[in-house]
Structure formats: structure tokens, C-alpha cells
C-alpha positions as CSV (number, residue, x, y, z in Angstrom):
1,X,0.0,0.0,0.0
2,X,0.9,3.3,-1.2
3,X,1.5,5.9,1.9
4,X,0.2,9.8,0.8
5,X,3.5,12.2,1.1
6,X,1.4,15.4,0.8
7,X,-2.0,16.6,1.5
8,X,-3.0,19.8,-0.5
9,X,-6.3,21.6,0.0
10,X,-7.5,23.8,-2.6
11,X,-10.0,26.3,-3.1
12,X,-12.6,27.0,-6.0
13,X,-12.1,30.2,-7.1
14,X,-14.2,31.8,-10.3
15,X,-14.3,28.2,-11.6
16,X,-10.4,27.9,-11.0
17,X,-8.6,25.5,-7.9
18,X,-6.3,27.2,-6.1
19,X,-4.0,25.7,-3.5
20,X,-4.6,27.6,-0.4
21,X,-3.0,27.1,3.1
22,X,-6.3,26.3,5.6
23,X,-9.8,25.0,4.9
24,X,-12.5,27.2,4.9
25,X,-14.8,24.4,6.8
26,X,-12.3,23.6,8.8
27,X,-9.6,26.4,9.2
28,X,-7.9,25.1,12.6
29,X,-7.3,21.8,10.9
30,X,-3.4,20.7,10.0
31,X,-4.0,19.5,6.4
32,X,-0.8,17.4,7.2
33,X,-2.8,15.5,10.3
34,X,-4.9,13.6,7.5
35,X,-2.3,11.5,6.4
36,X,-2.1,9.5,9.4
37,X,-5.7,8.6,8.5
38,X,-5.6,8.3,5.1
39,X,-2.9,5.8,5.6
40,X,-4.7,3.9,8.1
41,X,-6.2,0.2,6.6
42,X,-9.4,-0.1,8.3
43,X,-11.5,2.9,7.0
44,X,-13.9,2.1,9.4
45,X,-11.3,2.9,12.3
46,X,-9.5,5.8,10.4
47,X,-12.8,8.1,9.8
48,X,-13.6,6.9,14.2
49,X,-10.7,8.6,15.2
50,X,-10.5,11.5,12.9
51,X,-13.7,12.2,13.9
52,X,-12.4,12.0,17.7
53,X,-9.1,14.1,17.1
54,X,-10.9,17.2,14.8
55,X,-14.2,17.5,18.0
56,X,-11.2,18.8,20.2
57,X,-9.2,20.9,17.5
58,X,-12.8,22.9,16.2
């Protein structure tokens, strides 16, 4: 299995994606903090404690 390097979020603007440095939805989130999840095998498990970590970061 292939483990992400990166995690880029990106914004619509005027019909154009541009890379920007925070979400709008979630702006205290660590883009970077995703990959521990993404990586994770179980899905199940992975989305259970991202849900967990991002209730104390928002």
C-alpha cells in the first residue's frame, strides 16, 4: 500500500482551484494531520478517530 507524502487543500475560485494554506470548513485543521488517516487500513477505524481528534481541534 501506497503511503500519501502530501496533503494539499485547494479552493474554487471563479471556476479555477487554487492551492490555499487552511480549509475554509475547517480552518484550525493541519491538512498534514490527515495522512495519518488516510494511511490507516481499516476505513472504518480511520474516519472513528479522525472524527475524535478534529471534535477537540474545532
Amino acid at each position: 500500500m501506497l503511503k500519501p507524502q502530501r496533503v494539499s487543500v485547494k479552493h474554487d475560485y471563479l471556476g479555477e482551484y487554487e492551492e490555499v494554506n487552511q480549509s475554509g470548513f475547517f480552518p484550525g485543521l493541519d491538512p498534514n494531520l490527515l495522512l495519518q488517516y488516510i494511511a490507516m487500513p481499516d476505513q472504518y477505524d480511520a474516519v472513528q478517530e479522525f472524527e475524535r481528534v478534529i471534535r477537540h481541534i474545532n
